[in-house]
N, C-alpha and C positions, 0 to 999 in steps of 0.2 A: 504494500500500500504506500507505504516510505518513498521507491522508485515511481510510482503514479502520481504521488504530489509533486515531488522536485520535477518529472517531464513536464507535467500541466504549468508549471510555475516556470519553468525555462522558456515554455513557450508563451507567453503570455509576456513573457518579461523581455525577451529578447528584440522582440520589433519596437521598443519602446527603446529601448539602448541604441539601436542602429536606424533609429528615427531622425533624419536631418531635418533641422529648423532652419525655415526659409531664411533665416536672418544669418546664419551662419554661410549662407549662399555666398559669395565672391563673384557680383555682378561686375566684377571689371573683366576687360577683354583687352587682348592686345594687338596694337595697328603695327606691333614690328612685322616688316617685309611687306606691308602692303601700300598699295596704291591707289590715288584718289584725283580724279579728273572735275575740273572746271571748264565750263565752255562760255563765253560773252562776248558781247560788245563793248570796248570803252572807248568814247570820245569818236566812233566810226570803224572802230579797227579792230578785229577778230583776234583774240588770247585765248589760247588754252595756256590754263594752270593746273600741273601735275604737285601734289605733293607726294613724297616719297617717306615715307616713315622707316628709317636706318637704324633704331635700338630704340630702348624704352624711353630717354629721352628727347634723340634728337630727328629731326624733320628736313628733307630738303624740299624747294621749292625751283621748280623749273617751268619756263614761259616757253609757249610757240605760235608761233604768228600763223595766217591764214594759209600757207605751205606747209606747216609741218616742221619748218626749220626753228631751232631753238634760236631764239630772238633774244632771251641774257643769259650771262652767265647765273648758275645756280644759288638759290639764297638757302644760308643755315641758319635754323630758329629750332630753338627747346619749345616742350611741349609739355603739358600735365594732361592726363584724364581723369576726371570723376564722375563715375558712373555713365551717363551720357551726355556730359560737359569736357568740353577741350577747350582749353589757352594756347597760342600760339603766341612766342614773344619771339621777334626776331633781333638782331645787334643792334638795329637803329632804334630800340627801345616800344617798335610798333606792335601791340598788342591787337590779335583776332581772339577773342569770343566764340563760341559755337555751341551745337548740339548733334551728339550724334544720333539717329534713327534706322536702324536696320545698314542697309547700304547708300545711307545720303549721309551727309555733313554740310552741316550747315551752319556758315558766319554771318554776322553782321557786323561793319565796319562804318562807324561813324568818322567822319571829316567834314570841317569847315561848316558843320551845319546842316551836310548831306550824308544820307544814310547810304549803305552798298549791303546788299545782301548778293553772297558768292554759295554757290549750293555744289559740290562738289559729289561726286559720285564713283561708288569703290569699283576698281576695275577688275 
């Protein structure tokens, strides 16, 4: 009877021991090695902006004009994520904002008064 209590009791106890709490979950992800495309108009003239996520911290940023041809040289800016919030700060101290949503990212970048939303997409 002894071996009947302790099974019933191992089984009843055991899905409660190896029960994960959503909160214990680790909702972060990581953007090392991937890639994320912008496509716009500014001022008349067609940019693709690729970001390139290269380690946990850091980001490169690469422009292409209406050819295909990279039109600058590559920009390097640190990155944090939480949860589905990105900072992107590059050297000249220019800070993007974002969110991310499944396979979009998406900034908004205030200047002068004028808002810019860049919605980039994983490739």
């Amino acid at each position: 009877m002894r071996k009947v209590i302790l099974a019933l009791a191992m089984v009843l106890i055991l899905p409660v021991v190896f029960q994960s709490c959503k909160n214990d979950d680790n909702n972060e992800f990581s953007l090392v090695g991937t890639e994320w495309v912008a496509k716009y108009t500014n001022e008349g003239i067609f940019v693709e902006t690729h970001l390139k996520f290269i380690n946990e911290t850091q980001v490169q940023t690469f422009y292409f004009d209406e050819n295909g041809q990279q039109s600058e040289e590559p920009e390097d800016a640190i990155y944090v994520v939480s949860g589905s919030k990105i900072v992107l700060t590059y050297a000249d101290k220019t800070i993007y904002s974002g969110t991310i949503n499944g396979n979009k990212m998406t900034f908004i970048y205030e200047e002068d008064e004028a808002s810019y939303q860049f919605v980039f997409e994983k490739m």
